[in-house]
C-alpha positions as CSV (number, residue, x, y, z in Angstrom):
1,X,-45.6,35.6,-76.8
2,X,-43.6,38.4,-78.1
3,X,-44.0,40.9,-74.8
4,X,-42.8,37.7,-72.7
5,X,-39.7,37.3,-75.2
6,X,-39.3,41.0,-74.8
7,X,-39.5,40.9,-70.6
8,X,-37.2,38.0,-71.1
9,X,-34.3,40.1,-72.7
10,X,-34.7,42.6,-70.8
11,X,-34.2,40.5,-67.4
12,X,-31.4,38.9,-68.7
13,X,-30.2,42.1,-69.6
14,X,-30.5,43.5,-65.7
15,X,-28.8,39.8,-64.8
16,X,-25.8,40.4,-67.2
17,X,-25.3,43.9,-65.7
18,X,-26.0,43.0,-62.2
19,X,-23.2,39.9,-62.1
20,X,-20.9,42.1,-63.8
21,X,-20.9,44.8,-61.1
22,X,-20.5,41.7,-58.3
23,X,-17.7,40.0,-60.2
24,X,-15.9,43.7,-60.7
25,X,-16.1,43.8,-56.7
26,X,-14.6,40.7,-55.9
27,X,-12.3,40.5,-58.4
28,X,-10.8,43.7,-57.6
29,X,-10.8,42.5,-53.4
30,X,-9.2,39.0,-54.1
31,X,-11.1,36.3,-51.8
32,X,-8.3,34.0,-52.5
33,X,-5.5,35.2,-50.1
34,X,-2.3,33.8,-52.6
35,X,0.6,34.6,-52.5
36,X,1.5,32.9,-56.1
37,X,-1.2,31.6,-58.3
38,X,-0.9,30.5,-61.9
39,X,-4.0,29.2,-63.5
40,X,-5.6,28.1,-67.1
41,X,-9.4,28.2,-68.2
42,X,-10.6,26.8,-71.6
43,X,-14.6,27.1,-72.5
44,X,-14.2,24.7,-75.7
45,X,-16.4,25.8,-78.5
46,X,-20.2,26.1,-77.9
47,X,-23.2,26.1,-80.5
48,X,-21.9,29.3,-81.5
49,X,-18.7,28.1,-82.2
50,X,-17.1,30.7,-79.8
51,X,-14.0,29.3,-77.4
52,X,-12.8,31.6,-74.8
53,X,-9.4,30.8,-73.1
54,X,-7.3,32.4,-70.0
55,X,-4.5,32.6,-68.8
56,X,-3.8,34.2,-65.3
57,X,-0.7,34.9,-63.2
58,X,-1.2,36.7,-59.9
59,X,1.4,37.5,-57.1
60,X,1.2,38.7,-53.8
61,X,3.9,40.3,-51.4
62,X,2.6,40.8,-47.8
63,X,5.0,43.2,-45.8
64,X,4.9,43.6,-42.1
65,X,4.8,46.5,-40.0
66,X,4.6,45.8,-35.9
67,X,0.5,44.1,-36.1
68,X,0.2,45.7,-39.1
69,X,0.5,44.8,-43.1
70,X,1.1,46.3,-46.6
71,X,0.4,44.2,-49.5
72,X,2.0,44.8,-52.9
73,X,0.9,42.5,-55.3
74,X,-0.3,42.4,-58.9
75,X,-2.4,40.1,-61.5
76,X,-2.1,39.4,-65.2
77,X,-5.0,38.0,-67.3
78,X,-4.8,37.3,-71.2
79,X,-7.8,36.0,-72.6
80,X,-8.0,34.4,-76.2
81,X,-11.6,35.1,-77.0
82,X,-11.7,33.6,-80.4
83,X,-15.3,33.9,-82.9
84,X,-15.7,33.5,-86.1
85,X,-14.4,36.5,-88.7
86,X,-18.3,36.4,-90.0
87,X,-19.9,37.2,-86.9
88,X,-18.9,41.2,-87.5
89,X,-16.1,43.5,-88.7
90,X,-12.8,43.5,-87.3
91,X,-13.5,40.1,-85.0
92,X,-9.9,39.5,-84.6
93,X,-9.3,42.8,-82.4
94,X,-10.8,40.9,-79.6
95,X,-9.0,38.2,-79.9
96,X,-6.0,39.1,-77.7
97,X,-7.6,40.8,-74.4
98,X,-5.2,41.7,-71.5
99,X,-6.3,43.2,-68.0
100,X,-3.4,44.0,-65.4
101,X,-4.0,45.1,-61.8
102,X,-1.4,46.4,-59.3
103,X,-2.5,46.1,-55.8
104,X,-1.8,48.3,-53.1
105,X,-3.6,47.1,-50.1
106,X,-3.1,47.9,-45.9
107,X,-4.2,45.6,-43.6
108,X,-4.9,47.5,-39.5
109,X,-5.2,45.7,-37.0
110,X,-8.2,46.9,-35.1
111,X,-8.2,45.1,-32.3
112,X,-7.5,40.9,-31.2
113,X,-10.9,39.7,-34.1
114,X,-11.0,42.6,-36.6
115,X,-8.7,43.9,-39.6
116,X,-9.3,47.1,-41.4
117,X,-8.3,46.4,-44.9
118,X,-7.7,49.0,-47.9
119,X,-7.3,48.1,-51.3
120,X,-6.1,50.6,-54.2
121,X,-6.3,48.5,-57.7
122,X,-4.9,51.1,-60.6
123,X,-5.9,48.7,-63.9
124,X,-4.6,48.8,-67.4
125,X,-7.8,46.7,-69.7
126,X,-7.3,46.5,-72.9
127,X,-6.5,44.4,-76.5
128,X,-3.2,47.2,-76.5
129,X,-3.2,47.0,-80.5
130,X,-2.0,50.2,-80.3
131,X,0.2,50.2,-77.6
132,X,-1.4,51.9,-74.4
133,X,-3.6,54.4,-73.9
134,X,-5.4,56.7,-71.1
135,X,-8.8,54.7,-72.0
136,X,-7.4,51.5,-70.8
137,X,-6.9,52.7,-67.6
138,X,-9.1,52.9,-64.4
139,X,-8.3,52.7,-60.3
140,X,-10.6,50.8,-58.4
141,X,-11.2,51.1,-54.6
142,X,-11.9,48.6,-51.9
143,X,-12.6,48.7,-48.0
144,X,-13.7,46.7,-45.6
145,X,-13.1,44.6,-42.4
146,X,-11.6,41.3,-41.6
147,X,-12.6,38.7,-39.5
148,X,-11.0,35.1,-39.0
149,X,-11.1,32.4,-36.1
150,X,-8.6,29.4,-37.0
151,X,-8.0,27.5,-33.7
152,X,-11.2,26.6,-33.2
153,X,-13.6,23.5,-33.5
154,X,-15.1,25.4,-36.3
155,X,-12.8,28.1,-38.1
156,X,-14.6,30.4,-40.1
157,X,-13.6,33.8,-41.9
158,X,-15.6,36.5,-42.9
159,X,-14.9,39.3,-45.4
160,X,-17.8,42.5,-45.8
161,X,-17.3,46.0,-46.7
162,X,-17.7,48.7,-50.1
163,X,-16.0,48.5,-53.4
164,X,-15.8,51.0,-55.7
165,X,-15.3,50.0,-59.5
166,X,-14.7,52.3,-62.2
167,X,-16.1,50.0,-64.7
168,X,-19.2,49.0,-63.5
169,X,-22.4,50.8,-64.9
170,X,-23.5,52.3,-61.5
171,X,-20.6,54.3,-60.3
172,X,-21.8,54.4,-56.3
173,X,-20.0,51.8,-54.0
174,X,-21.4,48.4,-53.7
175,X,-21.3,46.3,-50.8
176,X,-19.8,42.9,-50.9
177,X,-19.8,39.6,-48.4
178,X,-18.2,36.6,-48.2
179,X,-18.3,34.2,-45.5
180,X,-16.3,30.7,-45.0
181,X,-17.1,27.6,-42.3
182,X,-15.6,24.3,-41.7
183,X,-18.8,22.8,-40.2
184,X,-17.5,19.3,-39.5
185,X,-14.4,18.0,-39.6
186,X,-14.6,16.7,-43.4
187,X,-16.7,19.7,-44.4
188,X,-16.8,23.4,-45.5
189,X,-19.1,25.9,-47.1
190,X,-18.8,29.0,-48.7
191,X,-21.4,31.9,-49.2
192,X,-20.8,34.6,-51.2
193,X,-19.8,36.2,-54.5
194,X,-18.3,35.4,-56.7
195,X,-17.8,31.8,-55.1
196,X,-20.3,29.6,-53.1
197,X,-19.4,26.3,-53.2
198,X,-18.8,23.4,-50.7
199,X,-16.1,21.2,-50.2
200,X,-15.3,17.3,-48.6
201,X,-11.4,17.1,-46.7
202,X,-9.8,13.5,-47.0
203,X,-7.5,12.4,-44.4
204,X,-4.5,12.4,-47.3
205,X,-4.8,15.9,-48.8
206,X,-7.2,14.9,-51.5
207,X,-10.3,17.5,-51.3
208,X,-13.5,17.5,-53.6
209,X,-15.4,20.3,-54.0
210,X,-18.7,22.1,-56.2
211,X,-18.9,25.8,-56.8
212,X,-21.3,28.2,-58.4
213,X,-18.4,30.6,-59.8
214,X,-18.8,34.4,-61.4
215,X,-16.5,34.6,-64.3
216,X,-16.1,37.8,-67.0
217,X,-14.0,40.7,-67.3
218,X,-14.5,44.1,-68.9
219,X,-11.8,45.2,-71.7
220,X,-11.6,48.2,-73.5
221,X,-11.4,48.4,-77.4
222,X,-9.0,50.2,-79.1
223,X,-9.7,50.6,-83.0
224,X,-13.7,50.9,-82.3
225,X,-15.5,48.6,-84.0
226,X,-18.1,49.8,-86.5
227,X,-21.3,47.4,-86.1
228,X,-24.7,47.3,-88.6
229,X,-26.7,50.1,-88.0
230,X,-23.4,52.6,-87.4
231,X,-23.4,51.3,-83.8
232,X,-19.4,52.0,-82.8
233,X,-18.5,49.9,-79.9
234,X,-15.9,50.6,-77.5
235,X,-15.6,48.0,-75.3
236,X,-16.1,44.0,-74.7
237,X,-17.4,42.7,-71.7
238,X,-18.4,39.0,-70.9
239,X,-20.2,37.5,-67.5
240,X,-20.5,34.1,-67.0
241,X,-22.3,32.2,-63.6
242,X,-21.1,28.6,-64.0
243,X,-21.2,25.3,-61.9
244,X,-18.2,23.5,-61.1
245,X,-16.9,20.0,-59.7
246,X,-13.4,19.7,-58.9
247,X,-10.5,18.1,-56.9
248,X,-7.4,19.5,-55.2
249,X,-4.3,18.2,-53.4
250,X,-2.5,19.9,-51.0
251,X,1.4,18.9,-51.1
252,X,2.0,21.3,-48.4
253,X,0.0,22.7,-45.6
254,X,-0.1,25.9,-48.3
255,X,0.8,24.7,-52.0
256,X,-1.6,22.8,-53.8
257,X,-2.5,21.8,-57.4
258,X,-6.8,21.8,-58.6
259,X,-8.3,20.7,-61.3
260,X,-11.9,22.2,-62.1
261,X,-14.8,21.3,-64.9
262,X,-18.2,22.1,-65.2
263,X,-21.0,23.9,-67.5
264,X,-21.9,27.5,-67.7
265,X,-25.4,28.5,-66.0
266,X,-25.8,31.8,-67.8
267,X,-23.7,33.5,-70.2
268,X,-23.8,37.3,-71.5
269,X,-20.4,38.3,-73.7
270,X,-21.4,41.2,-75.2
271,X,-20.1,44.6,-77.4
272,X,-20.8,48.1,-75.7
273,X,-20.8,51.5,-76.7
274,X,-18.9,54.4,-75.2
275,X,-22.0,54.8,-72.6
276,X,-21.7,51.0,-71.6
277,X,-24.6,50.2,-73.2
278,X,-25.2,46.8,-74.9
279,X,-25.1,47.4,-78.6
280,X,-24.7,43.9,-79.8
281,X,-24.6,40.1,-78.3
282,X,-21.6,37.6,-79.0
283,X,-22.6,35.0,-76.8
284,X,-25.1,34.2,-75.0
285,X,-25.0,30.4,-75.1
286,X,-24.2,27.8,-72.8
287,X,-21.5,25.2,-72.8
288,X,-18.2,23.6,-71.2
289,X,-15.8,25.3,-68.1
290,X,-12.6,24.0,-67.8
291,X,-9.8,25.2,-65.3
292,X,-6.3,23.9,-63.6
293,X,-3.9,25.8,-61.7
294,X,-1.1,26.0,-59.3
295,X,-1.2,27.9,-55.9
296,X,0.6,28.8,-53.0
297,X,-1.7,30.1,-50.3
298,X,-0.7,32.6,-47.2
């Protein structure tokens, strides 16, 4: 019993560490093509008592030259991850966490189906108690091509190519796909990561969808935190896969308002140490997803 509790952790250990290299990819590539998005997420307090809340604001300026495009753009995430003062020393310096990208993207046209795309992410990740410092910051990478048939009987686009993250624990670039169909007229899929999902169109710009969602973020901790054990951790990460229902309306053919809930599959938010290594668990229990927003799509 003890050696399958042992193999147990250490898969969910790999799982933790494998989704938080995926949601690093895609987060840093964008699947959601906005040009405004402002968004909140509550995850109401589980067994643990542990809430997490976010806030995100994220901006996107496309710029074009001839067939070509430059992309300046940027996205701003606070997260109120709050547990309880007894859980370990100095709980409240994770409290606040903020991560800010700038993108700086080029889209080529390579010929009438395919788009080159670059992507340069500089990040600042952090709980800034101290005001900034080189520790909080990282630059992420991105390539890969672009694909996407609209006036068609069934429109699909398709995303693939490398990402390079900074943060993630294996520092060689990963690949990444994502790939979108309307299969009927009332009906879409998506397969990929960090979204898969499907989703029913009404005739009045009502749409109901489900997703399987990657969710977490990876912050670094200024003020180390001292642990049992003299453990020091320097940064907080969290991954979560959750399952969603939800509902959207489009006002325009572009602007629309959504309103997701749902319940988290797996959860991992844990403490590392200056190696990345897990050094102690927050939370790994399950519980609520809530999360409504306001975009304005290219």
């Amino acid at each position: 019993m003890n050696r399958l509790l042992i193999l147990m952790g250490r898969y969910m250990k790999s799982l933790s560490c494998y989704l938080s290299i995926f949601f690093s990819i895609t987060f840093c590539f964008g699947q959601s093509p906005d040009v405004f998005r402002a968004e909140y997420m509550l995850m109401p307090k589980n067994n643990l008592d542990i809430k997490t809340s976010r806030v995100k604001l994220l901006a996107n300026v496309p710029i074009a030259l001839k067939e070509d495009h430059i992309v300046l753009g940027g996205e701003y995430n606070w997260y109120n991850y709050d547990v309880p003062a007894s859980l370990f020393s100095n709980s409240i310096d994770i409290n606040n966490l903020h991560v800010i990208d700038v993108n700086l993207g080029y889209i080529l046209k390579w010929n009438e189906n395919w788009r080159i795309v670059g992507l340069v992410t500089p990040r600042w990740a952090s709980n800034f108690t101290n005001g900034v410092e080189k520790e909080d910051f990282s630059i992420n990478y991105t390539a890969g091509v672009f694909k996407e048939k609209k006036d068609i009987a069934k429109p699909f686009k398709l995303v693939m190519g490398l990402s390079y993250n900074v943060s993630s624990p294996i520092r060689v670039p990963l690949p990444f796909l994502y790939y979108e169909k309307r299969f009927k007229p009332n009906w879409s899929y998506v397969l990929g990561v960090p979204k898969t999902g499907l989703k029913y169109y009404t005739k009045k710009k009502h749409y109901f969808q489900t997703e399987l969602i990657l969710d977490g973020y990876y912050v670094n901790i200024q003020n180390d935190i001292l642990l049992q054990g003299n453990d020091v951790s320097t940064d907080v990460s969290s991954t979560a896969a959750l399952i969603t229902f939800g509902y959207q309306h489009k006002f325009t053919k572009d602007v629309s308002l959504y309103l997701m809930a749902g319940h988290t599959v797996f959860q991992s938010g844990v403490l590392r140490d200056i190696n990345r290594n897990d050094i102690f668990t927050i939370n790994d229990e399950a519980g609520l997803y809530f999360r409504t927003g306001f975009r304005i799509g290219i």
